[in-house]
One Martini backbone bead per residue (centre of mass of N, CA, C, O) as a GRO file, in nm:
protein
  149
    1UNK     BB    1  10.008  -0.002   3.357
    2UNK     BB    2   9.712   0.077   3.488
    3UNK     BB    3   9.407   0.074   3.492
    4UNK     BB    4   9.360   0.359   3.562
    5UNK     BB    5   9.536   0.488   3.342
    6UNK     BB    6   9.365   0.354   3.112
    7UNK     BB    7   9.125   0.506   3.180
    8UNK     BB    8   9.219   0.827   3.119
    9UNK     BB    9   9.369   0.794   2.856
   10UNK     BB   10   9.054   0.731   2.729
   11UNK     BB   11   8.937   0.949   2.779
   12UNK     BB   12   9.119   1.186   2.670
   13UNK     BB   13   9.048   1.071   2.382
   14UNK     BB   14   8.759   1.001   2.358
   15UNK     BB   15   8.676   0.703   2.334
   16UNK     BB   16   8.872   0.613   2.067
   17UNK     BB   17   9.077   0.452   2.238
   18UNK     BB   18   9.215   0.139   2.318
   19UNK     BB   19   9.318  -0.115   2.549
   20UNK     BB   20   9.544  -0.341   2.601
   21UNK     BB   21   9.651  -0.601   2.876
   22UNK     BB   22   9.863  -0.772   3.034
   23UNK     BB   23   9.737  -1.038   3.294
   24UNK     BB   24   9.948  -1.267   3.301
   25UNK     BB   25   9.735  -1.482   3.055
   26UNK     BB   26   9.574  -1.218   3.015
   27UNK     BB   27   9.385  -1.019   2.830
   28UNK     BB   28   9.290  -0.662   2.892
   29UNK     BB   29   8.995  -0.461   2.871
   30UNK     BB   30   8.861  -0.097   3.002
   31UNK     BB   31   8.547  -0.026   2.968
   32UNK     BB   32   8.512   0.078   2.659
   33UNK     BB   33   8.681  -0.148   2.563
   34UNK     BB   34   8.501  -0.364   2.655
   35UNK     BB   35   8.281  -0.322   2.427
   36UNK     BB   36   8.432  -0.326   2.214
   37UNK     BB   37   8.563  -0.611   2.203
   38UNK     BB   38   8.283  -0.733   2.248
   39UNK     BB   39   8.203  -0.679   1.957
   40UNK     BB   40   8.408  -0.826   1.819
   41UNK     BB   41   8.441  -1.139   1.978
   42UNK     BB   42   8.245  -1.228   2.200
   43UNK     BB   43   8.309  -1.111   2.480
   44UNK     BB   44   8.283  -1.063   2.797
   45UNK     BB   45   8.121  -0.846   3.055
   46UNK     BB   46   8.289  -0.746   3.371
   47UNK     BB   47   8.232  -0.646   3.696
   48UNK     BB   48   8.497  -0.514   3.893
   49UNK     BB   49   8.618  -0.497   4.196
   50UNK     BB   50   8.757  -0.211   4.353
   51UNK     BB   51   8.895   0.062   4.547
   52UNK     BB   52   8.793   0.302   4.295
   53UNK     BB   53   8.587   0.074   4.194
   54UNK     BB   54   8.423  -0.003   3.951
   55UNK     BB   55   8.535  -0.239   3.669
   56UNK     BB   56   8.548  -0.299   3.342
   57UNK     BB   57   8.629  -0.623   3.164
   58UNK     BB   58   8.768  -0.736   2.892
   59UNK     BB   59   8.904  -1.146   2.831
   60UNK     BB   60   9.200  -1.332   2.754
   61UNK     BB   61   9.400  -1.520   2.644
   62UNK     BB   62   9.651  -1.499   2.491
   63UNK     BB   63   9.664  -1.752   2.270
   64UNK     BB   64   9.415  -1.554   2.148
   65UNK     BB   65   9.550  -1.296   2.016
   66UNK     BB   66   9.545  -1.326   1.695
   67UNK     BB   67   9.288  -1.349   1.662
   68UNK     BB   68   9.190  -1.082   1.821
   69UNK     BB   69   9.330  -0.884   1.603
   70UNK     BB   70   9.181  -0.997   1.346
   71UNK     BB   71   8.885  -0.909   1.464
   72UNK     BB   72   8.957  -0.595   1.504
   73UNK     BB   73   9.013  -0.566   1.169
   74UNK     BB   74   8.753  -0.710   1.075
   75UNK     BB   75   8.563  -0.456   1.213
   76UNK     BB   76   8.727  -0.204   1.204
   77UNK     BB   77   9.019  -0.165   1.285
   78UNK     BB   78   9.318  -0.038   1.459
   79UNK     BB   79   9.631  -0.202   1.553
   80UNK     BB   80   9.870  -0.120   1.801
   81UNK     BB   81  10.200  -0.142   1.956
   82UNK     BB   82  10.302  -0.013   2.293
   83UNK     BB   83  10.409  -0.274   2.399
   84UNK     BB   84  10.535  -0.550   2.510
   85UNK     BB   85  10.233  -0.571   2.677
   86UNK     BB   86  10.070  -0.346   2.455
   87UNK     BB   87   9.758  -0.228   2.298
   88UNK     BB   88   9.602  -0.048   2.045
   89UNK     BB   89   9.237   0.066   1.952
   90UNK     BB   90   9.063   0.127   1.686
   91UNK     BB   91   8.710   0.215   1.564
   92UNK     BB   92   8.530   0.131   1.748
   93UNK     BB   93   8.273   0.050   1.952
   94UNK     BB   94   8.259   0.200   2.304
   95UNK     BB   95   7.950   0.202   2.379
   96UNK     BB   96   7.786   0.167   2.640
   97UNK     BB   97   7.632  -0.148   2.765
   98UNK     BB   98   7.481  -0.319   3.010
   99UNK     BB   99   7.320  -0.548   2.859
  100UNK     BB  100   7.655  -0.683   2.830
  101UNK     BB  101   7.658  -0.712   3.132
  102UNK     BB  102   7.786  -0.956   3.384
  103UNK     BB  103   7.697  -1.125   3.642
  104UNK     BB  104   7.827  -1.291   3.917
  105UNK     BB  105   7.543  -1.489   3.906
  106UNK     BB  106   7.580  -1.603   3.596
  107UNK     BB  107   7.860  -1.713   3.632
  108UNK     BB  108   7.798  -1.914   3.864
  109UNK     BB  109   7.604  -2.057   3.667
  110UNK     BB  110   7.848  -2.107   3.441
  111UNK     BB  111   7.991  -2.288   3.594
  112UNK     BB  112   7.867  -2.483   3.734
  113UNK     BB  113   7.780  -2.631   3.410
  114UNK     BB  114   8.080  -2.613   3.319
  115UNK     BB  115   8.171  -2.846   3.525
  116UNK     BB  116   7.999  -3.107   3.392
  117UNK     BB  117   8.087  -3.081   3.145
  118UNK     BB  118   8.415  -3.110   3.202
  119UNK     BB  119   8.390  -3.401   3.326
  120UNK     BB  120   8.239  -3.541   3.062
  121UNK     BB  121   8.524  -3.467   2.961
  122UNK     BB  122   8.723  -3.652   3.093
  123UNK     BB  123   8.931  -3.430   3.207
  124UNK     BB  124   9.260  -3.529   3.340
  125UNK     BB  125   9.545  -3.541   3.458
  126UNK     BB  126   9.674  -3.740   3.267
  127UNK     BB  127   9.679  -3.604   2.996
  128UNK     BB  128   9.929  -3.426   3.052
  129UNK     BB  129  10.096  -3.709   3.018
  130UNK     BB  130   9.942  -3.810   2.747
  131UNK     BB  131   9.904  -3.509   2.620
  132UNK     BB  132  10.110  -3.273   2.434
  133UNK     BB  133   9.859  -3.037   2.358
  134UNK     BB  134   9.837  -3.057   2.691
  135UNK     BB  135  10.010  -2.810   2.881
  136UNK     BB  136  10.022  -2.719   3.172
  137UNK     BB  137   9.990  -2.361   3.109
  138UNK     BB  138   9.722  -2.460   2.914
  139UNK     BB  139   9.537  -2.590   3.060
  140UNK     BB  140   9.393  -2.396   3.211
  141UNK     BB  141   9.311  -2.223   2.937
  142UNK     BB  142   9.136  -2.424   2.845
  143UNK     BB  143   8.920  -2.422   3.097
  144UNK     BB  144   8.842  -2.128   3.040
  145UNK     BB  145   8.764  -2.139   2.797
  146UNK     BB  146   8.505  -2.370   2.848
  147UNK     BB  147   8.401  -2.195   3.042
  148UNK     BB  148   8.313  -1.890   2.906
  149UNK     BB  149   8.270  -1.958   2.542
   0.00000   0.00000   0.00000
């Protein structure tokens, strides 16, 4: 299933159902999804650009998938798993509100301050190695969760 798609069939439904959908190591809701997503969880909407529109986006590591799916029932939602790594969820308010979207100026100045501070958590190659806590493909999302959130 494509953005397009889950777009789609997100208005067909009345903007009443939302998708989340693996990507890569991240789950994403798109559109009206990423705004009722950012509502239970507290998760950043972002506008990214695409070749047939820009596309609000709300998303996390896989990892925090329980959690998340959690927060979403702790809301009033109800979640079922509709694919291998696809998601339908509803219940919740996915009312498009702008003053929640990130602009990219936000994004590049909280990442600035957000490599400082993980300098400053002296987390480097070595812990790799030496905890094994954070293994290769965990440490990515370490990095992402504390750039983010």
């Amino acid at each position: 299933m494509t953005e397009k798609e889950i777009l789609q069939q997100q208005e067909a439904n009345g903007q009443k159902a939302f998708y989340l959908m693996a990507v890569g190591m991240f789950y994403h809701a798109y559109g009206c999804g990423a705004f009722a997503l950012s509502r239970a969880t507290g998760y950043r909407v972002l506008r990214k650009q695409r070749k047939h529109g820009d596309v609000l986006v709300c998303g996390f590591p896989v990892t925090q998938l329980d959690t998340v799916l959690q927060r979403i029932r702790e809301a009033g939602g109800e979640v079922e798993q509709t694919g291998e790594k696809t998601f339908l969820f509803r219940g919740l308010d996915g009312t498009a509100d702008e003053t929640m979207v990130h602009a990219r100026a936000d994004l590049q100045s909280c990442r600035s301050s957000t490599w400082g501070q993980v300098r400053s958590l002296s987390v480097g190659v070595e812990c790799l190695h030496t905890n094994r806590h954070i293994e290769g493909g965990r440490f990515s999302v370490f990095l992402y969760t504390r750039a983010y959130i």
